[in-house]
C-alpha positions in Angstrom: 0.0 0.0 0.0 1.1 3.4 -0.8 1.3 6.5 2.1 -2.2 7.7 0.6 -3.6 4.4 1.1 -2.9 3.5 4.3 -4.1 7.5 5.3 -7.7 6.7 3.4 -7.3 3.5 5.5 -6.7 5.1 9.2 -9.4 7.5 8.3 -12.0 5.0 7.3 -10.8 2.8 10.6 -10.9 5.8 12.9 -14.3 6.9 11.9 -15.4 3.2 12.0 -14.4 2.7 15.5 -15.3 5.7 16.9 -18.9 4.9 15.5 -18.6 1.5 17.4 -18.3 3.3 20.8 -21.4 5.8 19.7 -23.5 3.1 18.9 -23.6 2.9 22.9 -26.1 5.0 22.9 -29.1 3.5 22.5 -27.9 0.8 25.1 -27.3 4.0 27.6 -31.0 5.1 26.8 -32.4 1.9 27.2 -30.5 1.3 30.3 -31.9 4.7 31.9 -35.6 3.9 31.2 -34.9 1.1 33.2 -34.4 -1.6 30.6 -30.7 -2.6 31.8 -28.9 -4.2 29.7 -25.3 -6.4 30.7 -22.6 -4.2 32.2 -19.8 -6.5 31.9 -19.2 -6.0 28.1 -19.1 -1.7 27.8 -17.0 -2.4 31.0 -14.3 -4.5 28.9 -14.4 -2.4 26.0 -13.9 0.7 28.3 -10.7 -0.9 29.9 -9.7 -2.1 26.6 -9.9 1.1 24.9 -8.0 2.7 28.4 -5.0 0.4 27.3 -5.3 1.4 23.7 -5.5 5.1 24.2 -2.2 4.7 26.9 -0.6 2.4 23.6 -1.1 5.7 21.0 -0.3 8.4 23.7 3.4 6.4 25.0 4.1 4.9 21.7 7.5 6.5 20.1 6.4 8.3 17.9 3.0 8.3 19.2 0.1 7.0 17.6 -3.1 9.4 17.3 -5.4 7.9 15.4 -5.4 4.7 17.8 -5.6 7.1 20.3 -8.5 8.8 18.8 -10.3 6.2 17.8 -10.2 4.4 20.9 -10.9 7.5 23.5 -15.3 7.9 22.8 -14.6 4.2 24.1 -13.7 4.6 27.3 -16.3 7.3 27.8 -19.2 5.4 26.4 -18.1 2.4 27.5 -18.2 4.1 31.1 -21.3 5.6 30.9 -23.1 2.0 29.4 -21.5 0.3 32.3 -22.5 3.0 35.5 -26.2 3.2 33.6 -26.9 -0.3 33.7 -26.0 -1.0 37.1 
């Protein structure tokens, strides 16, 4: 793959994975009108997407898009967790 290729590429993966953790939504809504859903799986993904985010940040050179794309994780991972408790 050429340097354009792989940019289209972390683009396209970025936006694909930060649309993974957004799709929490609807689970956080559900979980507030009372229909609570597991907590054990946004609580992975949060923790995974913590270790991810640390990877990008410490990585030399650092690594921003898996930083990026992993950081709405961790929040609505967080928030899909502490809501269906």
């Amino acid at each position: 793959m050429n340097e354009k290729q792989i940019r289209i590429l972390a683009v396209v993966a970025t936006v694909m994975a930060v649309g993974m953790y957004v799709a929490y939504i609807p689970q956080i809504a559900d979980n507030l009108a009372g229909h609570k859903g597991s907590p054990i799986q946004p609580l992975v993904a949060a923790v995974n997407c913590t270790l991810w985010v640390l990877y990008g940040l410490f990585k030399k050179p650092r690594d921003l898009p898996v930083a990026l794309a992993n950081a709405p994780g961790i929040v609505f991972g967080l928030v899909a967790f502490i809501t269906a408790l």
